[in-house]
C-alpha positions as CSV (number, residue, x, y, z in Angstrom):
1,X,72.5,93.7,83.1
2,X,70.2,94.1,86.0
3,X,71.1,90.8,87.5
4,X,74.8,92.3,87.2
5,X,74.1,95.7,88.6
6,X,72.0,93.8,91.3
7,X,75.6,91.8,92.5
8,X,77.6,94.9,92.0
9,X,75.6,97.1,94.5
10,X,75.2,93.4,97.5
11,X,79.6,93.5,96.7
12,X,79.5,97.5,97.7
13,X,76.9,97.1,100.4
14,X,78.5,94.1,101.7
15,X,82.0,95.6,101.8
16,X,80.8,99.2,103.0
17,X,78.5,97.5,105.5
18,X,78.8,94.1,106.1
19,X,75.7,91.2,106.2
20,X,73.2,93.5,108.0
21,X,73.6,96.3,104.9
22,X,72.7,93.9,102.5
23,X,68.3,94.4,102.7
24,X,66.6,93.8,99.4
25,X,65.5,97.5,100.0
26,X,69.0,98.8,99.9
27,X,69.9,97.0,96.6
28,X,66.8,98.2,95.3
29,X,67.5,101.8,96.2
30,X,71.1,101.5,95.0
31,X,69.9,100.0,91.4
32,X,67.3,102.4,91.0
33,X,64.9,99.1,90.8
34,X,61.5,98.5,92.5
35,X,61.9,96.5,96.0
36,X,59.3,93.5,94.3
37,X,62.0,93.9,90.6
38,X,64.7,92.9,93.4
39,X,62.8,88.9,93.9
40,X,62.3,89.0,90.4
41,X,66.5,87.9,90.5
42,X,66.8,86.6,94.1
43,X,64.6,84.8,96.2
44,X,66.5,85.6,99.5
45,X,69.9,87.4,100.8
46,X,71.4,83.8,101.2
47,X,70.7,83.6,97.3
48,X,72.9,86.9,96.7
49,X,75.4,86.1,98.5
50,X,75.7,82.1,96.8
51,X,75.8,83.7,93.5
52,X,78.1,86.5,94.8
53,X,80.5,83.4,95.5
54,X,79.8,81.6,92.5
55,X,81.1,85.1,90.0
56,X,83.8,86.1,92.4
57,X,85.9,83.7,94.6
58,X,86.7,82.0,91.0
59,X,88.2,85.5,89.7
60,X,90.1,85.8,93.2
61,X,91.1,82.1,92.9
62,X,92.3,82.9,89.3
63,X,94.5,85.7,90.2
64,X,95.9,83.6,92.8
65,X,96.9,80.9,90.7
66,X,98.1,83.4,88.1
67,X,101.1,84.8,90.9
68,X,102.1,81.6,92.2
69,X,102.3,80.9,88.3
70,X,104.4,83.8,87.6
71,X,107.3,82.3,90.6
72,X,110.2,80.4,89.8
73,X,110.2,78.0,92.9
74,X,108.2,76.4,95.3
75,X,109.1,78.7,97.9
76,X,108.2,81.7,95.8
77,X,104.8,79.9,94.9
78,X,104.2,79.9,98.9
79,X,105.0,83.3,98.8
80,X,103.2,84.4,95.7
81,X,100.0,82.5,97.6
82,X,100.2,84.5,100.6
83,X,101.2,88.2,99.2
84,X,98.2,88.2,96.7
85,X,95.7,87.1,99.1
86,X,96.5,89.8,101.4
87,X,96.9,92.0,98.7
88,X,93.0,91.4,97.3
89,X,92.3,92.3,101.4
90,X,90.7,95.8,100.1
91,X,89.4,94.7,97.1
92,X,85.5,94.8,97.2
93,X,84.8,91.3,95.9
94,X,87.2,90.2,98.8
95,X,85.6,92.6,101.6
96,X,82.3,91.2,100.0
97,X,83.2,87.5,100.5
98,X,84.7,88.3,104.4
99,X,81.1,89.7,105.1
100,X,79.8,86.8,103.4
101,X,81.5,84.2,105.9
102,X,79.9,85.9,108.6
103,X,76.3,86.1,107.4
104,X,73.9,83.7,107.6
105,X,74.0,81.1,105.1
106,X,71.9,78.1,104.0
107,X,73.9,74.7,103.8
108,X,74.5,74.9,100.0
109,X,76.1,78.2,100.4
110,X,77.9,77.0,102.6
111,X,79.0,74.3,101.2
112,X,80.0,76.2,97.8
113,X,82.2,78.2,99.8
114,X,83.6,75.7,101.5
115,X,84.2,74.0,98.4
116,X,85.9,77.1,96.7
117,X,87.9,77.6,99.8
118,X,89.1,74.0,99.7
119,X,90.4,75.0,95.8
120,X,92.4,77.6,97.0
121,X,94.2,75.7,99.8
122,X,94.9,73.1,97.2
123,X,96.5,75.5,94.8
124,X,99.7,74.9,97.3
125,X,100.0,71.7,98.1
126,X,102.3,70.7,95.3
127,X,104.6,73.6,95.8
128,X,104.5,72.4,99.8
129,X,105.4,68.8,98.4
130,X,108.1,70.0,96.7
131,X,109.4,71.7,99.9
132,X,109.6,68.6,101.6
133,X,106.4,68.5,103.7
134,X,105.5,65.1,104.8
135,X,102.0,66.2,104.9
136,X,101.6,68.4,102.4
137,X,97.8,68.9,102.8
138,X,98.0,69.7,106.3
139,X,100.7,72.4,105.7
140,X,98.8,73.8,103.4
141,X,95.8,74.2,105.6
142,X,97.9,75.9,107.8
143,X,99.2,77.8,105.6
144,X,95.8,79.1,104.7
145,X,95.0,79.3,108.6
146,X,98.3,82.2,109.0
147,X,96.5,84.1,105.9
148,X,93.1,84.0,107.3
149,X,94.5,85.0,110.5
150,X,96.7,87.8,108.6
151,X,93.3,88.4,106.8
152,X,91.5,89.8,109.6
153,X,94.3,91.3,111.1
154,X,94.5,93.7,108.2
155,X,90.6,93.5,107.9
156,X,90.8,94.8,112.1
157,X,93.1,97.9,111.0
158,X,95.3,96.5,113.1
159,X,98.0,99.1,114.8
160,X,100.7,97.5,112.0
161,X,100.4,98.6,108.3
162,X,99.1,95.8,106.4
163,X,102.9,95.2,104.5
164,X,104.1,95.2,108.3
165,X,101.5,92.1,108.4
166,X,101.6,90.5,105.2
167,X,105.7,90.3,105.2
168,X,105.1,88.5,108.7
169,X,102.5,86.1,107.2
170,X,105.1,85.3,104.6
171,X,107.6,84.7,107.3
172,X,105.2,82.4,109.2
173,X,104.4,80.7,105.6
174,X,107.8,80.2,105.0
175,X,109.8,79.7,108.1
176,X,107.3,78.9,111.1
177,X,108.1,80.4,114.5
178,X,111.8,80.2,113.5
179,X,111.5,83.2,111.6
């Protein structure tokens, strides 16, 4: 329980804060826990935000899948993979994981993000092969590139609203520069 309220108060630091609010002495004023209770769990910030990773990008990964699931056609899986990724923009776990790409990380943490990123990107490249891409892969890293672009445009408050932004990403998803 400690160990959960520990991750709860680094997700609101994190996403109230970003990488320079997350201090041992923070989460320990937060969880009501002594500063020396707080290494009991972690051994370093790098070690909150790697386990962070590990209990939320698979629950954001998952409701992902779940809307892409929920379309009838490749096109509206494309879709579905844009709209709820924007949509999770305000979400703390996502606001937690944006400060998280920004902090400094060891190389396994890293890595494990990396590694869960490349999961979500996959998630699309049947529904891109399906579309016709010759590359599928590749479109779907680009793909991902026009949602982490429409990512920090929303994350920027940006002078559009964020459905202004997320109906473009779509667009650009779906139709390129054609429109």
């Amino acid at each position: 329980m400690q160990r959960a309220a520990l991750l709860d108060a680094a997700r609101s630091l994190l996403s109230e804060g970003g990488t320079e609010a997350l201090t041992f002495p923070a989460l320990a004023e937060r969880t009501g826990l002594a500063r020396s209770s707080v290494y009991e769990y972690f051994r370093s910030r790098a070690a909150v935000v790697e386990e962070l990773c590990e209990v939320d990008f698979p629950v954001w990964a998952a409701e992902v899948e779940a809307a892409m699931e929920r379309a009838g056609s490749p096109q509206g899986k494309v879709e579905a993979y844009v709209r709820r990724q924007l949509a999770l923009v305000g979400d703390r776990r996502h606001r937690a994981v944006v400060a998280i790409s920004a902090s400094e990380l060891d190389a396994g943490a890293r890595e494990k993000i990396r590694a869960a990123h490349g999961g979500l990107v996959a998630m699309i490249v049947e529904a891109l092969a399906e579309l016709g891409h010759a590359q599928p892969r590749l479109a779907a890293m680009l793909v991902q590139g026009v949602v982490d672009a429409a990512v920090r445009r929303i994350e920027l408050g940006a002078a559009e609203h964020p459905d202004t932004v997320t109906d473009a990403a779509v667009t650009m998803a779906l139709r390129g520069v054609t429109g």
